[in-house]
C-alpha positions, 0 to 999 in steps of 0.5 A: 480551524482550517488547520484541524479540518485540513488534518481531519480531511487528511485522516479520512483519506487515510482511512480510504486508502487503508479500505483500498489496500485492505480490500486488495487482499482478497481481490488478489486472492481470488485473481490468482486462482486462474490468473498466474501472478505476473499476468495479473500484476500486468494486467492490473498496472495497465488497466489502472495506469490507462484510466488515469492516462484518461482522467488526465486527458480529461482534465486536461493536462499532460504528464511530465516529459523530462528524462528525470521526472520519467526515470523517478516515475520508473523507479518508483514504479519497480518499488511500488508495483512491479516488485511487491505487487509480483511478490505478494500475488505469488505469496498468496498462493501458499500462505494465508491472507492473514498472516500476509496481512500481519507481514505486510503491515511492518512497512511503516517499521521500514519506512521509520528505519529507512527514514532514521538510518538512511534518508533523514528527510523528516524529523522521527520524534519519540511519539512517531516511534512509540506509533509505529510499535503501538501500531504494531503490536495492535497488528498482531493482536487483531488478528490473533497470536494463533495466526503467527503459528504459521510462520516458517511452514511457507517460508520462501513466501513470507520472506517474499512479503517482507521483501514488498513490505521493505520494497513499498517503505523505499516507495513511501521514502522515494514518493517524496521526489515528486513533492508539487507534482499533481499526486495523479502524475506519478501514479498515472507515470509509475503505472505505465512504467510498471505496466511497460516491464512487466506486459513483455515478462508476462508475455514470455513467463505465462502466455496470458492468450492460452489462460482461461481465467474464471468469471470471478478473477476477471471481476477481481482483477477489474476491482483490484485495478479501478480501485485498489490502484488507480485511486489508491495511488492518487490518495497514496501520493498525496498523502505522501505529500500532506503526512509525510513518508512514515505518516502515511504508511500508517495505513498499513496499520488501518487496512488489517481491521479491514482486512479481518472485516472483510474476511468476516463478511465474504470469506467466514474469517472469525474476529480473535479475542484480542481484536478489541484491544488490538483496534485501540492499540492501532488507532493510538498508533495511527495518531501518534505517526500522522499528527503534526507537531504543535506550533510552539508559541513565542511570548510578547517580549 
């Protein structure tokens, strides 16, 4: 019984955090339309890396001083933040937010190679494989074949999205380092970290004091750190934790019918044809990678 409620606790966390995620493609969407992208990763990492520094004070604790602990905090930050978060706002100004959706949602296809070929940190059973291609394939059915039609006009772009997408299934494998920390201190110290490289490079590419950055990109930017980074790095690393790298990756897989949602409701998107039989393809998937094995029972002897 606690088993089953601990687990639904958890799927439920994932479904927030794809919400978070989903929702950041058009918050970034509309920030890069008067904020240069490296200006706006910065000042997203701060803001978010600043609230958590105050919930931890707040709670009263304090984050980790050691040398390793802050050298893994700035690594996971240049795979987490620094690149794919720059890559992806410098994407979005010449690709559509569909296909970036559609590129973007392979990390756990990395994540499962990484995991398979390299790591072999968790065990990467049959049911975890046929996920990540029901996953997939559920993908590219929401949102519509015609949106691949795409491919190769932008080209310099989309493989900058591959790059994130590769860069955040290191992260996932990378996020277990920090196993029995409080989730909210590598997110609050991966911030920081980011923030720390990318403020300087930010002040030298775009000199942030002369833009004069819209109402509506302001509001955006301001969602895209509370929201879609502050508190979703806190679910993140904990679900890192509780499913494991591969399992929450999944999310990636969730936040496209989000996405698509999203893009109905506030950008006049339409739902492709395929969308149905993509959502049941993507929930199977999601399953299959983030349900625990059953315990096998041993018999009275």
């Amino acid at each position: 019984m606690n088993r089953k409620t601990g687990m639904t606790r958890e799927l439920g966390l994932l479904l927030v955090l794809s919400t978070l995620w989903g929702a950041s493609y058009t918050f970034i969407k509309i920030g890069v339309e008067t904020i240069p992208p490296v200006t706006l990763v910065a000042a997203r990492t701060l803001i978010a890396g600043l609230l958590l520094f105050a919930v931890i004070r707040w709670r009263g604790l304090k984050l980790p001083r050691d040398r390793q602990t802050w050298t893994y905090f700035l690594v996971q930050a240049c795979l987490n933040s620094v690149l794919p978060f720059t890559l992806i706002a410098w994407a979005e100004r010449m690709t559509d937010a569909g296909l970036a959706a559609i590129l973007n949602s392979t990390t756990p296809i990395f994540a499962f190679l990484i995991t398979a070929l390299i790591t072999r940190h968790e065990a990467l059973t049959g049911r975890k494989l046929f996920g990540v291609t029901a996953g997939l394939i559920g993908t590219a059915l929401i949102m519509g074949v015609g949106a691949l039609a795409s491919i190769g006009q932008a080209l310099s772009a989309q493989l900058a999205i591959v790059a994130a997408t590769v860069s955040y299934a290191g992260a996932a494998v990378f996020g277990r380092n920090f196993r029995g920390l409080d989730p909210i201190m590598p997110a609050a110290g991966s911030l920081l970290s980011g923030a720390v490289i990318l403020i300087p490079t930010s002040i030298a590419v775009d000199h942030p004091w002369t833009l004069s950055p819209s109402l509506y990109s302001i509001l955006a930017l301001l969602a895209l750190a509370v929201f879609s980074t502050a508190l979703a790095f806190v679910i993140y690393f904990r679900l890192v934790q509780t499913l494991g790298s591969v399992g929450a990756t999944a999310q990636a897989y969730l936040r496209v019918p989000i996405a698509v949602a999203i893009g109905m409701l506030f950008l006049g998107e339409t739902l492709s044809s395929t969308a149905g039989l993509g959502l049941a393809c993507v929930m199977a998937g999601v399953i299959a990678m983030t349900l625990p094995p059953r315990k096998r029972t041993q018999e009275a002897v």
